[in-house]
ZAVO-136293 format. One record per residue (C-alpha): x, y, z; residue in one letter. Coordinates in steps of 0.2 Angstrom, whole numbers, plus 5000, padded with zeros to 4 digits. Example, Ala and Ser with C-alpha at 12.3 -4.5 7.8 and 13.67 -1.06 7.14 Angstrom:
<torvex><X>5062</X><Y>4978</Y><Z>5039</Z><residu>a</residu></torvex>
<torvex><X>5068</X><Y>4995</Y><Z>5036</Z><residu>s</residu></torvex>
***
This chain:
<torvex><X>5070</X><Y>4969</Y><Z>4895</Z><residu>x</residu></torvex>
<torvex><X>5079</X><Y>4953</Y><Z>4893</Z><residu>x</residu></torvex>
<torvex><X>5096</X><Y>4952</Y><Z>4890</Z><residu>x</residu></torvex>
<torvex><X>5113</X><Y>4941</Y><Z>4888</Z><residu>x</residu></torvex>
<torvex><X>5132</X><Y>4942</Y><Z>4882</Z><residu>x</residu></torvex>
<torvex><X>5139</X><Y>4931</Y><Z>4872</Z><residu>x</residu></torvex>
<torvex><X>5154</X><Y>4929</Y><Z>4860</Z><residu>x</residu></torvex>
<torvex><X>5155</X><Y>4931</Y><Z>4842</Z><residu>x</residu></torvex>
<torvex><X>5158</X><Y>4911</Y><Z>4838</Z><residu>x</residu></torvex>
<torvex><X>5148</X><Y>4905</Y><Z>4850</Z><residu>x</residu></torvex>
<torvex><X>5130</X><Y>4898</Y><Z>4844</Z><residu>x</residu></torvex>
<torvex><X>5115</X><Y>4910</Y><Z>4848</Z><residu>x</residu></torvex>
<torvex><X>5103</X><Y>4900</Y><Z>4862</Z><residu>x</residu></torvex>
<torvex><X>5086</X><Y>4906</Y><Z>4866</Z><residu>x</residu></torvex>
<torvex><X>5085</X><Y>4919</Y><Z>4881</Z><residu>x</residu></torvex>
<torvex><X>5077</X><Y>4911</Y><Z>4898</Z><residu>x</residu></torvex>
<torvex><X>5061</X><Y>4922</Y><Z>4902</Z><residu>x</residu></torvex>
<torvex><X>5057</X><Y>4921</Y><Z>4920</Z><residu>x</residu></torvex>
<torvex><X>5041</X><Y>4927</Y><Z>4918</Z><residu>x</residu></torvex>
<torvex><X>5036</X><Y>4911</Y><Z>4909</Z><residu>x</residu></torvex>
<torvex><X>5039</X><Y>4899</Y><Z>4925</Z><residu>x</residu></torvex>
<torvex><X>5035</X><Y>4901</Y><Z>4944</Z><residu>x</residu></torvex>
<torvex><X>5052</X><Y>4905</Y><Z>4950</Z><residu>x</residu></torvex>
<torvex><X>5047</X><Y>4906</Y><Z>4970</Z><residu>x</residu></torvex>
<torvex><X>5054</X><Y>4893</Y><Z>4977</Z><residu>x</residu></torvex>
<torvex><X>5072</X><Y>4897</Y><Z>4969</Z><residu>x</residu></torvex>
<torvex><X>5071</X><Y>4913</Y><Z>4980</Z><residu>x</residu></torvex>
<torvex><X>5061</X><Y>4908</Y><Z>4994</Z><residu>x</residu></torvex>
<torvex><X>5067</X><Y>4899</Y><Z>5012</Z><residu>x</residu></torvex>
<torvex><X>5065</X><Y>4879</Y><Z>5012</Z><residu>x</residu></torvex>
<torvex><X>5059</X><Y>4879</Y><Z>5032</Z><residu>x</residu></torvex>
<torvex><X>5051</X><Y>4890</Y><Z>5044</Z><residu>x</residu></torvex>
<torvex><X>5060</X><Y>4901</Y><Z>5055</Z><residu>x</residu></torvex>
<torvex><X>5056</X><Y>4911</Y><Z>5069</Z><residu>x</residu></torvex>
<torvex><X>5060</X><Y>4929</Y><Z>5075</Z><residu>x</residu></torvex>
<torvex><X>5057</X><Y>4939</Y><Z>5089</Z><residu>x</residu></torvex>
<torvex><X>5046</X><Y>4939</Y><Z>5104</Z><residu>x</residu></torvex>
<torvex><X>5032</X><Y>4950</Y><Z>5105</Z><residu>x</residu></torvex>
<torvex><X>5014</X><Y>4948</Y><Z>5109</Z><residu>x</residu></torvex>
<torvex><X>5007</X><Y>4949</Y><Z>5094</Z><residu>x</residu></torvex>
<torvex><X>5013</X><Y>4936</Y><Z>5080</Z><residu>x</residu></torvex>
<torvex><X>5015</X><Y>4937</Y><Z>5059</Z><residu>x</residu></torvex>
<torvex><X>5017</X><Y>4925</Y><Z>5048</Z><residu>x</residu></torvex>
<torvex><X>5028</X><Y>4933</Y><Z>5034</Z><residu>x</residu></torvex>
<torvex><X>5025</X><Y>4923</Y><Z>5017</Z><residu>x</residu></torvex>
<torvex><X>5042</X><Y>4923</Y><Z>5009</Z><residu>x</residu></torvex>
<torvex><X>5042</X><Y>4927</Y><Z>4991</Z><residu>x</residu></torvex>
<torvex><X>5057</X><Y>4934</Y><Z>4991</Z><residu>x</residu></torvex>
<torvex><X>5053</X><Y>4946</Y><Z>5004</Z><residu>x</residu></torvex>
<torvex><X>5066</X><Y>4958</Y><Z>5007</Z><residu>x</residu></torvex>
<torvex><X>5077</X><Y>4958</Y><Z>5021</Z><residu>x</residu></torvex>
<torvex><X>5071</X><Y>4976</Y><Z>5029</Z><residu>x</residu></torvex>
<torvex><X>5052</X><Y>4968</Y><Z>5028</Z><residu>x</residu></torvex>
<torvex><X>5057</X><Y>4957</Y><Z>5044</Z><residu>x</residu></torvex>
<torvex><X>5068</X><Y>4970</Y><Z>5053</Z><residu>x</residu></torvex>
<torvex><X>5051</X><Y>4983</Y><Z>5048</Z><residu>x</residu></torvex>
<torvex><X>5041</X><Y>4971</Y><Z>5063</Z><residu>x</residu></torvex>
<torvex><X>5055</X><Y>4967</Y><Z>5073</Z><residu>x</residu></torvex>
<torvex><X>5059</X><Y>4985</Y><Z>5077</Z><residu>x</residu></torvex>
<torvex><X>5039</X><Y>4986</Y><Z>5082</Z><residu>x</residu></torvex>
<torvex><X>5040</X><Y>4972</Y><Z>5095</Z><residu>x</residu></torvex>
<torvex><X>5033</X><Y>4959</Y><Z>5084</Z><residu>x</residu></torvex>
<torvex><X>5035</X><Y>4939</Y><Z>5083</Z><residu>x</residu></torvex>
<torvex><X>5040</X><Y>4934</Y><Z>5065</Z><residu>x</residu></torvex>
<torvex><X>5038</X><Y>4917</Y><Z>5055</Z><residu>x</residu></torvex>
<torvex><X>5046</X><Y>4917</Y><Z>5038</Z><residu>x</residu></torvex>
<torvex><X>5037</X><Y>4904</Y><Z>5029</Z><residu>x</residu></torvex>
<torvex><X>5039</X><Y>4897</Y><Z>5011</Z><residu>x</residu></torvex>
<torvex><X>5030</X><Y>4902</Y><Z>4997</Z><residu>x</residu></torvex>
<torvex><X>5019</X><Y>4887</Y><Z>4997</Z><residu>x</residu></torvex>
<torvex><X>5017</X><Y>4886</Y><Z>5016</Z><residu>x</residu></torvex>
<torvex><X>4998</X><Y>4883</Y><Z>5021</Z><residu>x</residu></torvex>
<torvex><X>4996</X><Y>4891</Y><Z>5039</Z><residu>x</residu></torvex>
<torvex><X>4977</X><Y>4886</Y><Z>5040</Z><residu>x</residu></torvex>
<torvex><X>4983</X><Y>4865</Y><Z>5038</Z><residu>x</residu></torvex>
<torvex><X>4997</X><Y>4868</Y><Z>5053</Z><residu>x</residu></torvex>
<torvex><X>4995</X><Y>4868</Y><Z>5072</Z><residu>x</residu></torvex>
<torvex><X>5002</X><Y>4889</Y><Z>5071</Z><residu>x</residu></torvex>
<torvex><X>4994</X><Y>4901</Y><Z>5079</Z><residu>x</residu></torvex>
<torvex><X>4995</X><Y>4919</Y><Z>5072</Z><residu>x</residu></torvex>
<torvex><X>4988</X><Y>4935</Y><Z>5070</Z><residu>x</residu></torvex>
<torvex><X>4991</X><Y>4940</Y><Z>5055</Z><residu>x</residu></torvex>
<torvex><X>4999</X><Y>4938</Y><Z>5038</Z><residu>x</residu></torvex>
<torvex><X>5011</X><Y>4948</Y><Z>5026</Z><residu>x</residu></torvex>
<torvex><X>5013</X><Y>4943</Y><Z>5010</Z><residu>x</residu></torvex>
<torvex><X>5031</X><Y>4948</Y><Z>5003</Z><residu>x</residu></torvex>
<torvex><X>5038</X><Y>4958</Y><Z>4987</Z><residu>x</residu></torvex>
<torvex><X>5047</X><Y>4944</Y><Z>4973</Z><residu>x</residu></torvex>
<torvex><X>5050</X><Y>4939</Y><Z>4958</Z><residu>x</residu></torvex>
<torvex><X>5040</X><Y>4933</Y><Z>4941</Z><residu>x</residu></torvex>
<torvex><X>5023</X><Y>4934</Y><Z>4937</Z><residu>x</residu></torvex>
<torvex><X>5009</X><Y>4935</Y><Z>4951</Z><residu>x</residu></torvex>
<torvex><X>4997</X><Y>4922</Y><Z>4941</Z><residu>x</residu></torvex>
<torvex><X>5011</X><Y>4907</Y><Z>4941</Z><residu>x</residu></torvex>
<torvex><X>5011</X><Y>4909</Y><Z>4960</Z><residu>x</residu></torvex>
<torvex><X>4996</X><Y>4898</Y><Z>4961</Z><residu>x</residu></torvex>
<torvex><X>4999</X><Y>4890</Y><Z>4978</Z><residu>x</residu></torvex>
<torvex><X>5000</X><Y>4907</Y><Z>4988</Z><residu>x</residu></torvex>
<torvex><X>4985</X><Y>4912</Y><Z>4978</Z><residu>x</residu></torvex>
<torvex><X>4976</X><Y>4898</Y><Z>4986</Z><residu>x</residu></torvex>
<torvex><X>4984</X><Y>4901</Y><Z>5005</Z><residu>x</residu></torvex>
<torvex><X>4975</X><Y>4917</Y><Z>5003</Z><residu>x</residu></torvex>
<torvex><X>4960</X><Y>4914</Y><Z>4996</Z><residu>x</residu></torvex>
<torvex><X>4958</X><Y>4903</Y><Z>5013</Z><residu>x</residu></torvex>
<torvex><X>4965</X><Y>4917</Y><Z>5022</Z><residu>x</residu></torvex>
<torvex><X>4953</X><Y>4931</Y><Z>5016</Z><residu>x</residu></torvex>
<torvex><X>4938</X><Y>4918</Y><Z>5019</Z><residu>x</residu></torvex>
<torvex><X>4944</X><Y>4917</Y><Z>5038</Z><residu>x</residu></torvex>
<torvex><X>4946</X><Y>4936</Y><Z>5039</Z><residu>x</residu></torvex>
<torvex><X>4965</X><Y>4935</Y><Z>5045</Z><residu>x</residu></torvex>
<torvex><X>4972</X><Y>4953</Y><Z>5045</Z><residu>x</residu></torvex>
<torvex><X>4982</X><Y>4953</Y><Z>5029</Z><residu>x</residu></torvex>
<torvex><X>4996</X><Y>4964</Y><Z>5021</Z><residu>x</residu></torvex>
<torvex><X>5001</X><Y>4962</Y><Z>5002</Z><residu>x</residu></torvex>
<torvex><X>5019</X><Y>4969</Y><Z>4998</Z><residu>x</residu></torvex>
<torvex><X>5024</X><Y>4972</Y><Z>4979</Z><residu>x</residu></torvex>
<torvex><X>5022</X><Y>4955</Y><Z>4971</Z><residu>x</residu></torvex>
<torvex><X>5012</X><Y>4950</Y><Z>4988</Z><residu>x</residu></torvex>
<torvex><X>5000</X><Y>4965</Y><Z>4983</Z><residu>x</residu></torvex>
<torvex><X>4997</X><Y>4958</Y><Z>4967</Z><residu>x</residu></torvex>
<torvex><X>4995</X><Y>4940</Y><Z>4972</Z><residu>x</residu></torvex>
<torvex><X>4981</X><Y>4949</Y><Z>4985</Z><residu>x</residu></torvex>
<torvex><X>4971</X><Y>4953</Y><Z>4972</Z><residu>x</residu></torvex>
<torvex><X>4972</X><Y>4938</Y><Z>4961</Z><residu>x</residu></torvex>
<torvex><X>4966</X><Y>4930</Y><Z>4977</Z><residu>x</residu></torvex>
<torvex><X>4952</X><Y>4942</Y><Z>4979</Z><residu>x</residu></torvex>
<torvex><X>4947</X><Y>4939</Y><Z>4960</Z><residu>x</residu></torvex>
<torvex><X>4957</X><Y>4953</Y><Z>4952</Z><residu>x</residu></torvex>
<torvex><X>4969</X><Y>4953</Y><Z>4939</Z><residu>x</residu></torvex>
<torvex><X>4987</X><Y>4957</Y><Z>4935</Z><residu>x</residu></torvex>
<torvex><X>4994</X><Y>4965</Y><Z>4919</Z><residu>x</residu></torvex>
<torvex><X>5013</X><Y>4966</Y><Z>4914</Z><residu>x</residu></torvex>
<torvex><X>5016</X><Y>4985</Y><Z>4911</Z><residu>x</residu></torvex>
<torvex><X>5026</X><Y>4990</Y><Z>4898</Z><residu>x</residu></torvex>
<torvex><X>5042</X><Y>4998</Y><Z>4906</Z><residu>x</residu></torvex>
<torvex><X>5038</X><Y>4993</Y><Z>4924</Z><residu>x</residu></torvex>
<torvex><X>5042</X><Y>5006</Y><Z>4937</Z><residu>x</residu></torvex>
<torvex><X>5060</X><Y>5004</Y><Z>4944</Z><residu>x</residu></torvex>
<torvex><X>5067</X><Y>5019</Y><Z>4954</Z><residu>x</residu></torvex>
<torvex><X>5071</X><Y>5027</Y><Z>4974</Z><residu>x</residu></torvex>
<torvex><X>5060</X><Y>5040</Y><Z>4968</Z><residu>x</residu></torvex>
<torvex><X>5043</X><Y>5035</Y><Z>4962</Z><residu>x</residu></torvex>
<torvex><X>5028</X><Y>5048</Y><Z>4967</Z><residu>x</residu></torvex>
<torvex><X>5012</X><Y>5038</Y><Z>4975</Z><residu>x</residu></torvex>
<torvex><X>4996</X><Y>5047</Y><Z>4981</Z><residu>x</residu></torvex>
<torvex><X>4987</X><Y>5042</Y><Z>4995</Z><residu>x</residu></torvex>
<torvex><X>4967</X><Y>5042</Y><Z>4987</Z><residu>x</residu></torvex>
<torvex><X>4958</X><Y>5042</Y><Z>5003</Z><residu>x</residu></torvex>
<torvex><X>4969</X><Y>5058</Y><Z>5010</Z><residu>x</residu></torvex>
<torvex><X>4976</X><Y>5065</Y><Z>4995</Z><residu>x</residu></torvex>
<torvex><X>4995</X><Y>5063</Y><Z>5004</Z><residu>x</residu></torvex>
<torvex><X>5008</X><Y>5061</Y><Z>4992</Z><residu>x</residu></torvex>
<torvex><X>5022</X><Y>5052</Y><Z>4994</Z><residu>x</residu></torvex>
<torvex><X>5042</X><Y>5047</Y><Z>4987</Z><residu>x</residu></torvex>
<torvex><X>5044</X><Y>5027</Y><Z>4987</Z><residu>x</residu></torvex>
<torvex><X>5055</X><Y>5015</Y><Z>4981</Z><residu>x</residu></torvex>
<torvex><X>5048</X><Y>5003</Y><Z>4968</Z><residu>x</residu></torvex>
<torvex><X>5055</X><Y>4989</Y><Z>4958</Z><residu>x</residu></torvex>
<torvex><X>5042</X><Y>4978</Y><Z>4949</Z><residu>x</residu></torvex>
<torvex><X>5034</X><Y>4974</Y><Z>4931</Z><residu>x</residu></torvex>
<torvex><X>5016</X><Y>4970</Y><Z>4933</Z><residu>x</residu></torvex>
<torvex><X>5004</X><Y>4980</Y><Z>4942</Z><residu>x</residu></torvex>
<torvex><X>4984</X><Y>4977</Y><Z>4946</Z><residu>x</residu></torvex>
<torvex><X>4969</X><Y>4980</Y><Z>4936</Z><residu>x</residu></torvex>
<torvex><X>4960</X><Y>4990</Y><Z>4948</Z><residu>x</residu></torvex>
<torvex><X>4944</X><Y>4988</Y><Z>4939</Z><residu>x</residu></torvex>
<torvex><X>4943</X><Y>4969</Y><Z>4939</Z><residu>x</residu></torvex>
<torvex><X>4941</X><Y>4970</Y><Z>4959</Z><residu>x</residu></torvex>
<torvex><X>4926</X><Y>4969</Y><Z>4965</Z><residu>x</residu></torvex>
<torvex><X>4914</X><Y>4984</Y><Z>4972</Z><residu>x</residu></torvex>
<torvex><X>4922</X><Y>4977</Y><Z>4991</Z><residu>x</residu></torvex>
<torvex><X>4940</X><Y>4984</Y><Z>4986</Z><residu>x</residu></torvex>
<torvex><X>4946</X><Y>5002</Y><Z>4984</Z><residu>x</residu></torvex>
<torvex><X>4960</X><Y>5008</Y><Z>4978</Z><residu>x</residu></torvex>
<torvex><X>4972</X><Y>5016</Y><Z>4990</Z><residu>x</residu></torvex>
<torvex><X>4986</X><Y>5023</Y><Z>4980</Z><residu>x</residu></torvex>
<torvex><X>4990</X><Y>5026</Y><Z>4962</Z><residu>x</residu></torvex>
<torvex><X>5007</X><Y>5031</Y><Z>4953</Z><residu>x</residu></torvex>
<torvex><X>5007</X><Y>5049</Y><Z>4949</Z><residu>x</residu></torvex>
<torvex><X>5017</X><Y>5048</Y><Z>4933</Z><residu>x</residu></torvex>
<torvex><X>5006</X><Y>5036</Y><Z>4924</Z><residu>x</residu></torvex>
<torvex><X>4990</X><Y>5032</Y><Z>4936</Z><residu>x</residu></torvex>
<torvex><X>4992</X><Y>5015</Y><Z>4938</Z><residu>x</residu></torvex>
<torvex><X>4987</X><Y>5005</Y><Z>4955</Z><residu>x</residu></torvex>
<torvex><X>4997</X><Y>5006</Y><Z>4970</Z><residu>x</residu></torvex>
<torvex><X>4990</X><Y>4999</Y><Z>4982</Z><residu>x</residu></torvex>
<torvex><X>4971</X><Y>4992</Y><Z>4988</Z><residu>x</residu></torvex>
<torvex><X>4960</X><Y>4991</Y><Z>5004</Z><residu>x</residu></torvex>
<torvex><X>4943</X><Y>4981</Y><Z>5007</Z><residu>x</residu></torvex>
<torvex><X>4930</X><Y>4990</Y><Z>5012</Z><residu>x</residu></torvex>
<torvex><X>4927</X><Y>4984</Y><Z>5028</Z><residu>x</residu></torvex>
<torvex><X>4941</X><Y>4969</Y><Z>5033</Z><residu>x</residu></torvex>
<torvex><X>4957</X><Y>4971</Y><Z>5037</Z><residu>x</residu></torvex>
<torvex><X>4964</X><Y>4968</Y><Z>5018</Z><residu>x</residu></torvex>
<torvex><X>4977</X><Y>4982</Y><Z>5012</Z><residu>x</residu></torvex>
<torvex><X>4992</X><Y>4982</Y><Z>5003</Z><residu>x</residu></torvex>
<torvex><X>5003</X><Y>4990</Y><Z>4994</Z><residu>x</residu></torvex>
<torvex><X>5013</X><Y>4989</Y><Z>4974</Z><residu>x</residu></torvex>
<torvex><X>5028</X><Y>5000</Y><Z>4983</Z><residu>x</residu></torvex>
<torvex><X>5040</X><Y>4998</Y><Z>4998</Z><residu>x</residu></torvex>
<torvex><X>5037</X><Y>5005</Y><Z>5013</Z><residu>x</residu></torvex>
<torvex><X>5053</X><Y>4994</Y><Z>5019</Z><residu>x</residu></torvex>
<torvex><X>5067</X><Y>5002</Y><Z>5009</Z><residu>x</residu></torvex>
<torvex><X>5083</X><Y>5005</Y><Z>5013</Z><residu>x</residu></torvex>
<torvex><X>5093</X><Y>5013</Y><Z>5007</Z><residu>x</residu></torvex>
<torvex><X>5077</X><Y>5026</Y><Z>5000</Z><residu>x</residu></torvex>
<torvex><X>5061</X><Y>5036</Y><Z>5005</Z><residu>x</residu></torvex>
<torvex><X>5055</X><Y>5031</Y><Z>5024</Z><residu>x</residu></torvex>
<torvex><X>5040</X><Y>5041</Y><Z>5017</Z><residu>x</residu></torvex>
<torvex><X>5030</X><Y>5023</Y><Z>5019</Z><residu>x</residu></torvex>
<torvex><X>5037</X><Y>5018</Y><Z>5034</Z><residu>x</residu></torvex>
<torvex><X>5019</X><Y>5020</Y><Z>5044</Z><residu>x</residu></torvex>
<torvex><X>5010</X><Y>5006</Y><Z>5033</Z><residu>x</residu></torvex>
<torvex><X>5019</X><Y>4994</Y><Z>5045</Z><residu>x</residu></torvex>
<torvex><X>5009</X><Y>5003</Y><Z>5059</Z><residu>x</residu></torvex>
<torvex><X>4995</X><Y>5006</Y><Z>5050</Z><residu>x</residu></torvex>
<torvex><X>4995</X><Y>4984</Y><Z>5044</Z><residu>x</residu></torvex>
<torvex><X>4998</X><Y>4980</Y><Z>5063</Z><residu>x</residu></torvex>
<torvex><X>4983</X><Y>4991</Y><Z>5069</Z><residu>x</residu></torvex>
<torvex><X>4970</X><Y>4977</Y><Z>5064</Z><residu>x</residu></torvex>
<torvex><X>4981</X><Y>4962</Y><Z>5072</Z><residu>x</residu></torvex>
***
């Protein structure tokens, strides 16, 4: 719900509405920057990606590139083994750039990761859909369930829009769902190594309940 204080006398102005403009590259790095040394190597699309996202793979012996929002690995002399996508701001459909970047990614079956926004921004680049929900799902305790294993699990959420899981196509399934009002939390593809999830396995402070979808991401790289 928007919001803003202002005194008595002073003369009412329009509230700003994030959600009406692409606000990535006001939260996103400006240059790429390099992490780690390990053998395998993950470009990390900054959205606004939390900071825990990047010690997440570090702690697991991984090379890290933080790249801008709008950075296109596939026209760079990079190489990589896979791509996260990270959590931010706004909505999905304005982040048209990083659509694109993986669109291209998903055509060259690069093993890719969607976190929160980055989840939703996977399945616009997939030929899904986004909705804004009505109250959005912001909490350290939100209950998720595992589809495929019937595992629940406690996760801390912060986001407005969630997918339609029915506007993907017959090649995605859904993974997770929110227990309290069923909506998506997560997609897979069938048969490439395309997940991701609407929660944060990264939190801190909160649930470490997710903490294996890092391990679970890095097993097709």
């Amino acid at each position: 719900m928007l919001g803003k204080i202002e005194t008595l006398n002073k003369t009412h102005t329009d509230l700003y509405d994030p959600n009406l403009e692409n606000v990535l590259p006001k939260v996103s790095v400006q240059n790429t920057q390099t992490y780690g040394s390990g053998k395998k190597h993950i470009l990390l699309i900054d959205c606004g990606a939390k900071q825990n996202i990047l010690r997440s793979l570090l702690k697991r012996q991984i090379k890290v590139t933080v790249v801008p929002w709008d950075f296109n690995p596939l026209d760079k002399k990079i190489n990589f083994d896979g791509v996260l996508i990270s959590n931010g701001p706004g909505d999905p459909k304005l982040a048209l750039a990083t659509i694109q970047t993986v669109k291209n990614l998903l055509l060259k079956n690069v093993p890719t990761f969607g976190i929160c926004l980055g989840s939703q921004i996977l399945s616009l680049a997939a030929g899904g859909d986004t909705f804004k929900l009505k109250f959005g799902h912001r909490s350290q305790n939100q209950p998720v369930q595992d589809i495929l294993t019937k595992k629940a699990l406690i996760t801390s959420q912060n986001h407005g829009f969630a997918v339609s899981i029915k506007s993907l196509n017959k090649d995605w399934v859904e993974w997770f769902i929110n227990l309290n009002d069923g909506t998506n939390e997560g997609i897979r593809h069938k048969s490439k190594p395309f997940l991701a999830v609407q929660f944060h396995p990264e939190s801190s402070p909160g649930p470490i309940d997710a903490g294996y979808l890092f391990d679970e991401f890095l097993s097709y790289v």
